[in-house]
N, C-alpha and C positions, 0 to 999 in steps of 0.2 A: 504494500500500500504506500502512496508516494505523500506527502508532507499535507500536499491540501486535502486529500479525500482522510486522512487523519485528523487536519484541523477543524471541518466538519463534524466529526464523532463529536471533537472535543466543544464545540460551537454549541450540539445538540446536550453535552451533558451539561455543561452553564447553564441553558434555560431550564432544567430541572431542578436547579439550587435556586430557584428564584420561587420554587413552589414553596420553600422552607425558609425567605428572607435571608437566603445567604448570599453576599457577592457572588454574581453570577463569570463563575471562571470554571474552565473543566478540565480536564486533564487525562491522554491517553498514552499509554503506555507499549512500542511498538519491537516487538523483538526480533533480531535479527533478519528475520526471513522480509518483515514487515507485513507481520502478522498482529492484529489487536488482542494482548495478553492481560490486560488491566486496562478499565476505564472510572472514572468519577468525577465529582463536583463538590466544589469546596462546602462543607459540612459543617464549619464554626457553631455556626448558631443552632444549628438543630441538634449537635450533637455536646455542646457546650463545651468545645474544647480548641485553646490558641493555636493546636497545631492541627486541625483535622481541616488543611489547604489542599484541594484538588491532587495535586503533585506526590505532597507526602504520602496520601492515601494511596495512590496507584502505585507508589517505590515499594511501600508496608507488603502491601495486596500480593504482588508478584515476588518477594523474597519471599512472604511466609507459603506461597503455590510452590519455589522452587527448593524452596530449603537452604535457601544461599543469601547472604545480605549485598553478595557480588551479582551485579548486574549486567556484565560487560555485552557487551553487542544489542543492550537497547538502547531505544530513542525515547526520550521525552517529550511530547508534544503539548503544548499549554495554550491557553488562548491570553493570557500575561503573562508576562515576564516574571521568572521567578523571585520569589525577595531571598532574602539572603538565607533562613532556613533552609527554602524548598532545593536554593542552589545546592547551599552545602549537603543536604542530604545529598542530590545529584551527584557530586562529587565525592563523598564516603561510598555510595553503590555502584561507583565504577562505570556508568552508563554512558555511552559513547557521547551523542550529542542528543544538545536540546533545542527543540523547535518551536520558537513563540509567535505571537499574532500582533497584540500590543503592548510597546513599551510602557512600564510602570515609571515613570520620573520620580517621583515619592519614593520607592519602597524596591525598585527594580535592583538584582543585584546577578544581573549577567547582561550588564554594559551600561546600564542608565547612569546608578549611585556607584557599584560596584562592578566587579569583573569577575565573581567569586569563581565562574566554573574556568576560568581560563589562565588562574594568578598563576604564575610562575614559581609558585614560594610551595606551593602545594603539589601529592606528590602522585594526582591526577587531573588532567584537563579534560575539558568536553567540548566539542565542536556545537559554536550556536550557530543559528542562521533565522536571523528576525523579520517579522512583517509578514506572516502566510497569513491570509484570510485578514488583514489589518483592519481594515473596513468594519468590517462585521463584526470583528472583537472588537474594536472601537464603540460601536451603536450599541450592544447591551450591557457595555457597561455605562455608559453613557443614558440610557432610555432606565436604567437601576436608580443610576444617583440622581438623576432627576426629579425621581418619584419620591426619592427621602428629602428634596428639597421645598 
């Protein structure tokens, strides 16, 4: 499966966290073949916890299906940029590259604020490649905070 028909999955799981007041962000998880092995949507509020972000949830999801916290030869797909958690988890699981839709400037920490998956001081990097579907992660989060305004 190639970046944009994944960032759709992931498009489709954000409006599902909107059923539950959560930031609408999703997150799919593609392993080597580029096949979809984990998908979700950020869960904060319904599940009442600072870490349960789209990303984390599909890293958890797939080591505890594989038995392994190494995650080499997948992809990350997210509809935001990940913050500096979601990176570094990325980065602790070994996952090759991550693939986002829209930059977070606030909170983004794979190239906005930070560089987390690519720092050189660390003692694995992740191939990013930003803007798939930009548009469209753009508009629900945007049509989100609107409505809290």
């Amino acid at each position: 499966m190639n970046a944009d028909a994944a960032m759709k999955i992931a498009l489709d799981e954000a409006s599902v966290a909107l059923e539950h007041g959560d930031v609408p962000i999703g997150a799919v998880l593609l392993d080597g073949s580029g096949g979809v092995v984990a998908r979700d949507h950020n869960r904060r509020e319904e599940l009442g916890d600072a870490t349960a972000h789209a990303e984390m949830l599909v890293i958890s999801q797939r080591s505890r299906e594989v038995g392994d916290w190494r995650l080499t030869g997948h992809t990350l797909v997210v509809t935001v940029e990940p913050c500096a958690m979601c990176a570094m988890a990325a980065v602790w699981a070994r996952i090759d590259r991550i693939v986002y839709g829209v930059a977070d400037l606030k909170a983004g920490a794979a190239w906005s604020l930070f560089n987390i998956p690519q720092d050189e001081r660390l003692n694995h990097r992740i191939d990013l490649t930003a803007g798939v579907r930009q548009e469209a992660c753009k508009a629900i989060l945007a049509s989100f905070f609107s409505s809290k305004r």
